[in-house]
OpenMM code with the backbone's topology and positions (N, CA, C; nanometers):
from openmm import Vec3, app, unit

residues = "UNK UNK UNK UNK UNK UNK UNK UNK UNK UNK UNK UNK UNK UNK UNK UNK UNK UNK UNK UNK UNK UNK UNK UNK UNK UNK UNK UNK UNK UNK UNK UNK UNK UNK UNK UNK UNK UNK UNK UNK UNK UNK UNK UNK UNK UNK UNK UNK UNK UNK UNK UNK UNK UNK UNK UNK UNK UNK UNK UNK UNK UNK UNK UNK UNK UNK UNK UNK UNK UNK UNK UNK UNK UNK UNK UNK UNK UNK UNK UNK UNK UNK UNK UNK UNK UNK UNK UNK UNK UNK UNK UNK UNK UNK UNK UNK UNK UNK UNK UNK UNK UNK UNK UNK UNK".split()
positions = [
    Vec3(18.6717, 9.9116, 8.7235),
    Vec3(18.8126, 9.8933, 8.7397),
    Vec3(18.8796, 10.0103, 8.8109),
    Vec3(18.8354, 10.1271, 8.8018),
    Vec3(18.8810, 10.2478, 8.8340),
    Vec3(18.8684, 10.2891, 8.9524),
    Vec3(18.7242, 10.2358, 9.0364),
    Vec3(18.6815, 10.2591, 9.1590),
    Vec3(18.7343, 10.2089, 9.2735),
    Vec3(18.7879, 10.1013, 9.2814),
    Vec3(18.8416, 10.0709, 9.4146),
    Vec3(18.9516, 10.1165, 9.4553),
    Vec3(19.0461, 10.1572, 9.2973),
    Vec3(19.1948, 10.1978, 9.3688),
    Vec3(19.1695, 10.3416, 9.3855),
    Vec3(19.0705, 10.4476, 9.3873),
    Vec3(19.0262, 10.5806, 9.3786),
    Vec3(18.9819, 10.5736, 9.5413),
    Vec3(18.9223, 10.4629, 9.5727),
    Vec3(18.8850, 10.4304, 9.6862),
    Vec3(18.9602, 10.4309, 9.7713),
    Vec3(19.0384, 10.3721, 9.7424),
    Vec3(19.1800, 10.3129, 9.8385),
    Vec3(19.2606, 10.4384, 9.8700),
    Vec3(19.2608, 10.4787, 9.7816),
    Vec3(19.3624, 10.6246, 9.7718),
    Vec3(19.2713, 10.7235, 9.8432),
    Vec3(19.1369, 10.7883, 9.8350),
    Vec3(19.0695, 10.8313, 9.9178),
    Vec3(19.0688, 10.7984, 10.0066),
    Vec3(19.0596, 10.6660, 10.1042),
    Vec3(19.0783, 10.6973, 10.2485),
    Vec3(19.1869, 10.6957, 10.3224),
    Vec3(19.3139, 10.7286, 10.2424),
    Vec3(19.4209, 10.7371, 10.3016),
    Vec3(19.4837, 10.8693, 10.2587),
    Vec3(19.3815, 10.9539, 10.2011),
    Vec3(19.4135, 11.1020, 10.1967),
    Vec3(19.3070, 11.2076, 10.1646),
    Vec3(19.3048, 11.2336, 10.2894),
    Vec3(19.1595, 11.3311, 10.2933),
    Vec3(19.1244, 11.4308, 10.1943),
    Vec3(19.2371, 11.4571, 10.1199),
    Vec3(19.2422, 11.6032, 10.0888),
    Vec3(19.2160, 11.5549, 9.9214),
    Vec3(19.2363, 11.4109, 9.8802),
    Vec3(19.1947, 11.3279, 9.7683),
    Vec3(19.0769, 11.3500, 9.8065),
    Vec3(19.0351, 11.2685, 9.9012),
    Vec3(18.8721, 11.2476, 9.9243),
    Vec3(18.7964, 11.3761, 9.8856),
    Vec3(18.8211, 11.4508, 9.9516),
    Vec3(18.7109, 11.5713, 9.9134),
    Vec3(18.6914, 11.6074, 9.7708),
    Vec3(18.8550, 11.6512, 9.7049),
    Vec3(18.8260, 11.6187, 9.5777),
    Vec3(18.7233, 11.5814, 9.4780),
    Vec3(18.7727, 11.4186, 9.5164),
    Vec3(18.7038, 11.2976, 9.4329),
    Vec3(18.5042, 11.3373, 9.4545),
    Vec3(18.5161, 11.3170, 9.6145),
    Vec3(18.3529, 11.3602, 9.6357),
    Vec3(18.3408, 11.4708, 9.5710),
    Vec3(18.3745, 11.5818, 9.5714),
    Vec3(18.2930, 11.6994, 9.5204),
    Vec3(18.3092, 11.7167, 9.3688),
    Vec3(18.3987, 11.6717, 9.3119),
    Vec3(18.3750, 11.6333, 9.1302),
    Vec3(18.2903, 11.5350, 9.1022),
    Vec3(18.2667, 11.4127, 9.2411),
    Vec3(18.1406, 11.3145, 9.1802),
    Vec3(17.9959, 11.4053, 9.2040),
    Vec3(18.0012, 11.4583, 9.3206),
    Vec3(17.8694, 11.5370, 9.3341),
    Vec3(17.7935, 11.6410, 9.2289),
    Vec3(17.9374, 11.6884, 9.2223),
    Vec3(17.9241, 11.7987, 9.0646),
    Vec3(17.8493, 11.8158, 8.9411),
    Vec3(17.9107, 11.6795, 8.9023),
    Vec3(17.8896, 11.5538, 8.8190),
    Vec3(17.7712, 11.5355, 8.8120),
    Vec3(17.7308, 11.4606, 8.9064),
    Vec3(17.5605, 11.3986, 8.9071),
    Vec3(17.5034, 11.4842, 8.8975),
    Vec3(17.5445, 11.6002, 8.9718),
    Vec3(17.4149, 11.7877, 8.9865),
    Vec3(17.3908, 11.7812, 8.8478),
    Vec3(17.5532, 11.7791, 8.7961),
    Vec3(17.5305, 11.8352, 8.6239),
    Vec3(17.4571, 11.7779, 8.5089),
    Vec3(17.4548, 11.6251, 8.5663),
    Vec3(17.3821, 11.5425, 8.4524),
    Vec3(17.2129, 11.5486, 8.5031),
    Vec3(17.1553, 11.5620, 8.5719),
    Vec3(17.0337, 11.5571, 8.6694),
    Vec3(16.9537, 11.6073, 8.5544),
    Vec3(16.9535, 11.7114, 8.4861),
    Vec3(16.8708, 11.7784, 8.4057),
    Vec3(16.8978, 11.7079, 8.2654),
    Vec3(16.9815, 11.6275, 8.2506),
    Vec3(17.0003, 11.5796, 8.0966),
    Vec3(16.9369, 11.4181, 8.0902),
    Vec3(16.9265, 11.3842, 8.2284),
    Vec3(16.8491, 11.2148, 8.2369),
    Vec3(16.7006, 11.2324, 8.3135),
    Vec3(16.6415, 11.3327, 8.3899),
    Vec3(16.5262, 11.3134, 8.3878),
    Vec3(16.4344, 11.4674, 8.3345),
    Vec3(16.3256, 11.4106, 8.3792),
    Vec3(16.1935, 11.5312, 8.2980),
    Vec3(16.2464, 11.5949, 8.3852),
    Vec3(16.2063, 11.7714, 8.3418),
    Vec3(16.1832, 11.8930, 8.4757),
    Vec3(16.1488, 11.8598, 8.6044),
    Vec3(16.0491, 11.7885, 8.6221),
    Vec3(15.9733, 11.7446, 8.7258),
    Vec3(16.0772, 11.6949, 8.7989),
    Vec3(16.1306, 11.5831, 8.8020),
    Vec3(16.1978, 11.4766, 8.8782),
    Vec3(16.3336, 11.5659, 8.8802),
    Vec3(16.3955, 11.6360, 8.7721),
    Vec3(16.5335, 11.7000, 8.7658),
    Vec3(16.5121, 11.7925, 8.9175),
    Vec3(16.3720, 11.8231, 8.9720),
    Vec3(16.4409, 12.0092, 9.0391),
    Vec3(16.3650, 11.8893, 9.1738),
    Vec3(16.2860, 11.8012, 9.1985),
    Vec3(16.2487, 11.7093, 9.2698),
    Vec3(16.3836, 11.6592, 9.3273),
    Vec3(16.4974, 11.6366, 9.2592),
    Vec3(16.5876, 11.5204, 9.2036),
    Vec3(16.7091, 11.6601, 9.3241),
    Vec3(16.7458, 11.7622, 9.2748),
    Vec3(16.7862, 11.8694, 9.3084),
    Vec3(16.7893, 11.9334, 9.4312),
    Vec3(16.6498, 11.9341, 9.5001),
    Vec3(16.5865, 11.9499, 9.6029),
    Vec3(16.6254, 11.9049, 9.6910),
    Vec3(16.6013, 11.7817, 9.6990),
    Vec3(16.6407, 11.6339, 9.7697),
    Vec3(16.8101, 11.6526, 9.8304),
    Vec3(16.9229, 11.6950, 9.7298),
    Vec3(17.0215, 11.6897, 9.7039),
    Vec3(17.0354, 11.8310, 9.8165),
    Vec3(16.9935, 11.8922, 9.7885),
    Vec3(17.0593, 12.0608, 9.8554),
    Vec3(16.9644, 12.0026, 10.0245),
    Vec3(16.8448, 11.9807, 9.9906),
    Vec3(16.7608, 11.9448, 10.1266),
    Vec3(16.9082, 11.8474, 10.2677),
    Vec3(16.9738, 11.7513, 10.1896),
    Vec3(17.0608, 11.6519, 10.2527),
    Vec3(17.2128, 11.7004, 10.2741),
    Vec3(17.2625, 11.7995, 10.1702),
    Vec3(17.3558, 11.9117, 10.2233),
    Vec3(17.3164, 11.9844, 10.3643),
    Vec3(17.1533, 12.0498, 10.3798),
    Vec3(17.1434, 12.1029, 10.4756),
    Vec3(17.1420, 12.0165, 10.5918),
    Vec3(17.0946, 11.9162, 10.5941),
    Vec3(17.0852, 11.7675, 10.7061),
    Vec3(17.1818, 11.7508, 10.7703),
    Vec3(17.2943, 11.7304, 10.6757),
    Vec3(17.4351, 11.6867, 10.7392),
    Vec3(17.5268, 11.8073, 10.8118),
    Vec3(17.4951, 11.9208, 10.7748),
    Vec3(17.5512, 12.0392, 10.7938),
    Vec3(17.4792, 12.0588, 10.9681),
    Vec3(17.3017, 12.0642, 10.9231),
    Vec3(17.2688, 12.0407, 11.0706),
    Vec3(17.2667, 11.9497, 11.1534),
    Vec3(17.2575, 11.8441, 11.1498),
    Vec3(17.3244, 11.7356, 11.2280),
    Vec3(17.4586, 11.6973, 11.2962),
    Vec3(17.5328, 11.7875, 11.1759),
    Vec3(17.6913, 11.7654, 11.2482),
    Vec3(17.6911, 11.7365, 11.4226),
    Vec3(17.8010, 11.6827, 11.4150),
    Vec3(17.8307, 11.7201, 11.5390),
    Vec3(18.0135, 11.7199, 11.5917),
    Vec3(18.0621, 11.6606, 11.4456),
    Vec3(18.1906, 11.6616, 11.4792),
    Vec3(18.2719, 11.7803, 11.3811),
    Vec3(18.2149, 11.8149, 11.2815),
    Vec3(18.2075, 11.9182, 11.1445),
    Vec3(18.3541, 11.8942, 11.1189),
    Vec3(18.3780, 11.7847, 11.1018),
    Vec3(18.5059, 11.7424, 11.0116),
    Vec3(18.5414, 11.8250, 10.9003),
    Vec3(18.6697, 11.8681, 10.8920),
    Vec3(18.7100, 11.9812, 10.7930),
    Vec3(18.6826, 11.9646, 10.6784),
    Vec3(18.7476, 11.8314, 10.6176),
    Vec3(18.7989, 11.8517, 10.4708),
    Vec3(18.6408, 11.7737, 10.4237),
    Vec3(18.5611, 11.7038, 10.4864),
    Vec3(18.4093, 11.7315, 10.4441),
    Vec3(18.3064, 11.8057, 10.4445),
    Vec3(18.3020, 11.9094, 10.5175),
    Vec3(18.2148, 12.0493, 10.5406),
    Vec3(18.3392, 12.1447, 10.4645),
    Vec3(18.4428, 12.1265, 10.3973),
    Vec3(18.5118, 12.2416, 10.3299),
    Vec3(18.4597, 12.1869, 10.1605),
    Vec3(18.4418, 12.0292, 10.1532),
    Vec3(18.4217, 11.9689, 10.0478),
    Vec3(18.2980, 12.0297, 10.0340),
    Vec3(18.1465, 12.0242, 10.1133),
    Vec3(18.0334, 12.0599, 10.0960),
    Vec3(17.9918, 12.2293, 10.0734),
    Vec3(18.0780, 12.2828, 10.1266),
    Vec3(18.0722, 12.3981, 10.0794),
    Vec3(18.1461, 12.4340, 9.9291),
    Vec3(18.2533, 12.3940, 9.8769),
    Vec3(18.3162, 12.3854, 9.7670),
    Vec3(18.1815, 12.3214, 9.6764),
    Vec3(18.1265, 12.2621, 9.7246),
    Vec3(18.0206, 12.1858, 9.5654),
    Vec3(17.9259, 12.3009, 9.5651),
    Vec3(17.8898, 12.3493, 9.7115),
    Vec3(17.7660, 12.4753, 9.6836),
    Vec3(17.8386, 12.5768, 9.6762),
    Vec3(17.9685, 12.6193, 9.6895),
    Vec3(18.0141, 12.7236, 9.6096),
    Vec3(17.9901, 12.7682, 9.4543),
    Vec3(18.0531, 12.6265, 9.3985),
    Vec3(17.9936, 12.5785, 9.2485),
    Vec3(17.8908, 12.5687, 9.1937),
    Vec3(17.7992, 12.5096, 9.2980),
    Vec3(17.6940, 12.5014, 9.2151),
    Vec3(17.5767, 12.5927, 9.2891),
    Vec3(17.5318, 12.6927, 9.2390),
    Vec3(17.4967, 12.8549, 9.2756),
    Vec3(17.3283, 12.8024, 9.3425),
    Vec3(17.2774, 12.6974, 9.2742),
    Vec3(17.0941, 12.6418, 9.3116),
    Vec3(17.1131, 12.6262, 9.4710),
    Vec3(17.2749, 12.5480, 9.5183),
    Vec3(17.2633, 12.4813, 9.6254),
    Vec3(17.2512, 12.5889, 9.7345),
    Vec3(17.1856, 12.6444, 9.7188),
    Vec3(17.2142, 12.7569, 9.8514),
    Vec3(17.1740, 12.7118, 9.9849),
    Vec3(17.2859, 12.7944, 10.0777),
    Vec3(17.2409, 12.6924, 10.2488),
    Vec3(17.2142, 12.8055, 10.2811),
    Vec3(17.1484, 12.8115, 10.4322),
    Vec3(17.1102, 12.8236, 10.5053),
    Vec3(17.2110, 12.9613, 10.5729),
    Vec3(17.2256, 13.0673, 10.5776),
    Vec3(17.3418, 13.1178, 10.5879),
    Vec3(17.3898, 13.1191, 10.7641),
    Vec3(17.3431, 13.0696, 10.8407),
    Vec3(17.3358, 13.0191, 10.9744),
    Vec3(17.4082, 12.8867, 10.9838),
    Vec3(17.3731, 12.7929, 10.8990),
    Vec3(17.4414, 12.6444, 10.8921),
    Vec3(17.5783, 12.7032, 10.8286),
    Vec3(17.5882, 12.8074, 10.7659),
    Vec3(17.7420, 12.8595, 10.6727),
    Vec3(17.8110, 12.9017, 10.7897),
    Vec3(17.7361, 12.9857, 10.8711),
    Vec3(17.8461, 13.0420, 10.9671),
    Vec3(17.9082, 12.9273, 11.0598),
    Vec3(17.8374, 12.8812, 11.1082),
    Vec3(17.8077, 12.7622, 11.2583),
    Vec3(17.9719, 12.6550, 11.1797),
    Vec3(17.9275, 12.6276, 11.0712),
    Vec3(17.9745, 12.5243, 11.0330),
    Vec3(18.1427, 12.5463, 10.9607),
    Vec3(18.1631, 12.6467, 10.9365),
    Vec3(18.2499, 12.7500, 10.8948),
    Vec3(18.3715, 12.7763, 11.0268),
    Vec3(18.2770, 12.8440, 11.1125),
    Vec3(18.3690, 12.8359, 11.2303),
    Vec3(18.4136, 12.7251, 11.2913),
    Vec3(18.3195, 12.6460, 11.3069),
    Vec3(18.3659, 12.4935, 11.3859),
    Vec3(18.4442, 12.3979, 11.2624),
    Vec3(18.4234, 12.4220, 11.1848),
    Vec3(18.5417, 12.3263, 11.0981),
    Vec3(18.6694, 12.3684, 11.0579),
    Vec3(18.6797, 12.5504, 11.0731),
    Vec3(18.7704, 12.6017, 11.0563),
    Vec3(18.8301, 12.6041, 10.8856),
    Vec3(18.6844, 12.6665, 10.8330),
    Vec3(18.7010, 12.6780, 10.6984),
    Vec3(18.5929, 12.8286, 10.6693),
    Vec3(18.6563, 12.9392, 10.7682),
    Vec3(18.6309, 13.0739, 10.7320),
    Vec3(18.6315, 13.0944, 10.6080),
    Vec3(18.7288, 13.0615, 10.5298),
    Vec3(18.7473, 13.1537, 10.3509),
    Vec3(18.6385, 13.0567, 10.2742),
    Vec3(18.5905, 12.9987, 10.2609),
    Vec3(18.5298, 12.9277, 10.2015),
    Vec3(18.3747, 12.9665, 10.2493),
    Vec3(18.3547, 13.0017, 10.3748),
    Vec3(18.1580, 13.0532, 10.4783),
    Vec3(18.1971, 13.1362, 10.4086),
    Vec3(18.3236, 13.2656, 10.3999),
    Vec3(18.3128, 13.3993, 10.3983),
    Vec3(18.2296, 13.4228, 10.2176),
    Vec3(18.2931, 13.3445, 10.1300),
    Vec3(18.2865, 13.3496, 9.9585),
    Vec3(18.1189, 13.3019, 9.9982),
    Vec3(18.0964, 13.2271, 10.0588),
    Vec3(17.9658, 13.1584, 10.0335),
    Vec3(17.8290, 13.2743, 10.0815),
    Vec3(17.8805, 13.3570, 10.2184),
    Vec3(17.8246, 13.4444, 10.2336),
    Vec3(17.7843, 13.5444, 10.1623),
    Vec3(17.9077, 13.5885, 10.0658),
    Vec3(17.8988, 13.6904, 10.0118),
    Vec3(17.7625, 13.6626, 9.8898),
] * unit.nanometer
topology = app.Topology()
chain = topology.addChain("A")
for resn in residues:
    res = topology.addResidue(resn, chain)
    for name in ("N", "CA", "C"):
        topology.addAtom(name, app.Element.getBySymbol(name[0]), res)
């Protein structure tokens, strides 16, 4: 019941969207270790930070308030560490310096 009007409202305000994505991403990171074994949890994890780096390198348009969103979840969540090359690249071209700079540090 909750999802479509969250929906609706996300694509008619970016700055919702990122939000919403990076508390759902959060979310799932956080439960990952409470629904499967070790094995599959850091498997499960992997996968997750591996497809942060994908999209980061693949960009090609580095849309703000989603590369400010993707850095905000690996701000948070300390495992996700990038690439500190994909931080800069992606930082400058999206025009989300304060956010590469914290991530750098």
């Amino acid at each position: 019941e909750i999802i479509r009007p969250l929906q609706a409202l996300a694509q008619h305000d970016s700055g919702l969207a990122r939000l919403l994505f990076g508390s759902l991403f959060c979310a799932i990171f956080a439960e990952v270790d409470h629904h499967l074994n070790e094995t599959e949890a850091e498997n499960t994890k992997t996968a997750m930070k591996q497809g942060i780096n994908i999209v980061l390198e693949s960009s090609t348009q580095f849309y703000s308030p989603f590369i400010g969103s993707l850095q905000d979840i690996c701000f948070k969540e300390s495992q996700l560490s990038l690439d500190p090359s994909l931080i800069t690249t992606a930082s400058l071209v999206s025009r989300q310096e304060l956010i590469g700079i914290m991530l750098l540090e």
